[in-house]
Structures are given as structure tokens and as C-alpha cells.
C-alpha positions as CSV (number, residue, x, y, z in Angstrom):
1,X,4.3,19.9,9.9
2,X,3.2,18.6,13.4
3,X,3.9,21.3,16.7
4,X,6.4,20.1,18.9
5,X,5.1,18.4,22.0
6,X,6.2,20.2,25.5
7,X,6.4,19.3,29.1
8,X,4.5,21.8,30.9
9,X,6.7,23.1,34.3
10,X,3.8,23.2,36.3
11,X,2.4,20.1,36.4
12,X,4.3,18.2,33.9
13,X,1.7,17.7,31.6
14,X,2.7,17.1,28.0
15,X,1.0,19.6,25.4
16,X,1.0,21.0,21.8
17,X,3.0,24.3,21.5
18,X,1.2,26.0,18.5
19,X,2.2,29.2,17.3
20,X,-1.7,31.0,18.8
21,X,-1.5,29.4,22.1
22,X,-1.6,31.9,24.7
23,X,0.0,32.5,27.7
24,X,3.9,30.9,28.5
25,X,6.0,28.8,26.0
26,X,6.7,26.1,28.6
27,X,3.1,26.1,30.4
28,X,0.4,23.8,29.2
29,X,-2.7,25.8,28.5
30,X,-4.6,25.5,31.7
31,X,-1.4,26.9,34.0
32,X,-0.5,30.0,31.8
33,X,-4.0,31.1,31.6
34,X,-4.5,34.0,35.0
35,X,-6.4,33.5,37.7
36,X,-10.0,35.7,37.5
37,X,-9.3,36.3,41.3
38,X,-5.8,37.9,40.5
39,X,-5.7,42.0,41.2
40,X,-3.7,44.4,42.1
41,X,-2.2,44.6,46.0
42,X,-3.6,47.8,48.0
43,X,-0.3,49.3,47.9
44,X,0.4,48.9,44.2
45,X,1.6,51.1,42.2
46,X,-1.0,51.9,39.9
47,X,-4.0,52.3,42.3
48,X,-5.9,55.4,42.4
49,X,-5.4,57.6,45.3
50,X,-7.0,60.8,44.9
51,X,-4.7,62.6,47.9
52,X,-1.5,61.6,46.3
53,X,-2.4,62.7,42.5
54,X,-3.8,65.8,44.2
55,X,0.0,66.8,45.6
56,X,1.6,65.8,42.3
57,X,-0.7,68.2,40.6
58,X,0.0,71.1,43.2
59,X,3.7,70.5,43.3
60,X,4.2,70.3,39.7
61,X,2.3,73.7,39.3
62,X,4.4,74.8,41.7
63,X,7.3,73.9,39.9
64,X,6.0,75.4,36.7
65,X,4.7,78.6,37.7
66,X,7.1,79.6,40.6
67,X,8.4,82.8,40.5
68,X,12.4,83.4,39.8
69,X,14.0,85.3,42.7
């Protein structure tokens, strides 16, 4: 059974969707595949900042260990 041929958004090239092709369904290969110069922004969420986990970890301790009044 042939794969069904696709118009890739992009750039309109016309591909072979098979079922181990990576990346999006309506991409050809070469678009869907990431850039190597792609990385996170400075102020994304999942950088490490060593001040900011620092205050986490007092403030929950305080949370956890506070004294009831």
C-alpha cells in the first residue's frame, strides 16, 4: 500500500507521509526537523537561577516548619 503524498505548508514541497517520519504531519521532512541553533530565551521558564531556587527552598521550609501561634 503506497503512503499518501502531502503538500508540505512551508514551502509547498510534495512528500511521502510514512508512518516513522518525524517531526509534523503536514511538513516535508527538511521543515519539521529543529533548528541546532534553537534554545531557550534568557527569561524562560526552565533556566537555572540559583537565587530564585534558593528562595523557593527557604520559603517552603518556612512554610513547613513554621510554628503555630
Amino acid at each position: 500500500m503506497p503512503f499518501p503524498i502531502k503538500e508540505c505548508v512551508v514551502c509547498g514541497e510534495e512528500f511521502e507521509l510514512r508512518p516513522d517520519k518525524p517531526g509534523f504531519a503536514n511538513r516535508c521532512p527538511s521543515c519539521s526537523t529543529p533548528e541546532a541553533g534553537d534554545k531557550p530565551s534568557e527569561g524562560d521558564y526552565r533556566t537555572d537561577n540559583a537565587e530564585l531556587n534558593e528562595a523557593r527552598r527557604k520559603t517552603m521550609r518556612e512554610m513547613l516548619y513554621k510554628k503555630e501561634q
